[in-house]
C-alpha positions, 0 to 999 in steps of 0.5 A, spaced: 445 505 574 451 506 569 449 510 563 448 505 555 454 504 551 454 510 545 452 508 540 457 503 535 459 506 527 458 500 523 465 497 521 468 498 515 468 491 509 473 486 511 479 488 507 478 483 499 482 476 499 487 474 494 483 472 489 478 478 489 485 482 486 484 478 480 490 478 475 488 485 471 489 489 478 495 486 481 498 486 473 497 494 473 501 494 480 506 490 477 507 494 470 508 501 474 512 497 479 517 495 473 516 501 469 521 505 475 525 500 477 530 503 481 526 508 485 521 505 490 513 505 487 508 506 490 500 506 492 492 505 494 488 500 492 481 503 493 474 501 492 469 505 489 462 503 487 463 496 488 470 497 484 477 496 486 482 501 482 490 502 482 492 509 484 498 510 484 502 516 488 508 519 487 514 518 492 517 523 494 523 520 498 529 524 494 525 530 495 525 530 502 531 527 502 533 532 498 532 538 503 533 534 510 538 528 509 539 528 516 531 527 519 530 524 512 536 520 510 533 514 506 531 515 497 526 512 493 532 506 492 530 505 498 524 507 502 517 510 499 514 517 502 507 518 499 506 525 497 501 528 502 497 533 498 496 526 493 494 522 498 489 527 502 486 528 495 484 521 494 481 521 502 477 528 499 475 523 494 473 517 497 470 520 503 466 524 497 464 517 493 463 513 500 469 509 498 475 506 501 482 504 500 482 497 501 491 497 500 497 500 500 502 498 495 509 499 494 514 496 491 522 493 493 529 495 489 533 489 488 529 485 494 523 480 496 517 482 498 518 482 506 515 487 510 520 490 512 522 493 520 520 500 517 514 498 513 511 495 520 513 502 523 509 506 518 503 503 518 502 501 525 504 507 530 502 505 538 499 499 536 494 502 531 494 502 524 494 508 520 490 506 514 484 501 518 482 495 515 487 496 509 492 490 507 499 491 505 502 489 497 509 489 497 512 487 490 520 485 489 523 487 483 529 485 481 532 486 475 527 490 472 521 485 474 516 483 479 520 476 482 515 477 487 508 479 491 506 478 498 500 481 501 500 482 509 494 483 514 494 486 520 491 482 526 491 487 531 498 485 534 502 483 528 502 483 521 500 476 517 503 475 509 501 470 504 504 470 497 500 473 491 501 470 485 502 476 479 499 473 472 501 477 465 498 477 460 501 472 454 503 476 448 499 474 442 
């Protein structure tokens, strides 16, 4: 007689789909984007308390790029490298709230919004992906701004994309 299966952890949400972004959140990811256009941007979209907020964390590329371009030989132009300490404070933060990071973020410099070879390498290591459940917002911009948004989600071998539309508030 075999021994019972242990008992399974509940699964977490399924990541939110593209409307429950809505154009407030998507805006804000658009705006920080912009305001650095020549260094990569990036970040978490996390749900707390039903909410889902932008927390933007610091790309430490040059900085290590700095120190060891041989191990590290991509800037902020180019790649994004989130600052550690950042982002266990956000995971310290979550777990003490029962939250959730529902994306990673990150804009291109002069470039679509592919997920590029090195983004699928970051967020998949021996076919497991690092942030569970998590989607992945790529921004393109070009010139300063946001031309394009695409979202990716991992289906368990492979990484799906679909356009975001990124709305701005009209001037009044």
């Amino acid at each position: 007689m075999s021994e019972p299966a242990p008992p399974r952890r509940a699964a977490r949400a399924a990541p939110p789909l593209e409307s429950d972004y809505g154009s407030e959140i998507l805006g804000r990811i658009a705006a920080l984007c912009e305001a650095d256009p020549a260094r990569e941007v990036c970040g978490l979209v996390v749900r707390r308390g039903g909410a889902l907020e932008v927390v933007p964390i610091a790309n430490v590329a040059d900085r290590y790029h700095a120190l060891d371009p041989a191990r590290f030989p991509r800037t902020s132009r180019e790649s994004y490298l989130m600052d550690a300490r950042a982002l266990l404070g956000v995971h310290v933060g979550l777990e003490a709230d029962g939250g959730a990071i529902v994306a990673v973020w990150h804009s291109h410099v002069e470039a679509g919004a592919c997920f590029s070879a090195k983004d699928r390498a970051d967020a998949v290591v021996d076919g497991v992906q690092q942030v569970p459940g998590a989607e992945y917002l790529v921004l393109g911009v070009r010139s300063g701004r946001v031309t394009e948004a695409r979202r990716y989600r991992w289906d368990g071998s492979a990484f799906l994309g679909a356009e975001l539309r990124v709305e701005r508030a009209t001037p009044t």
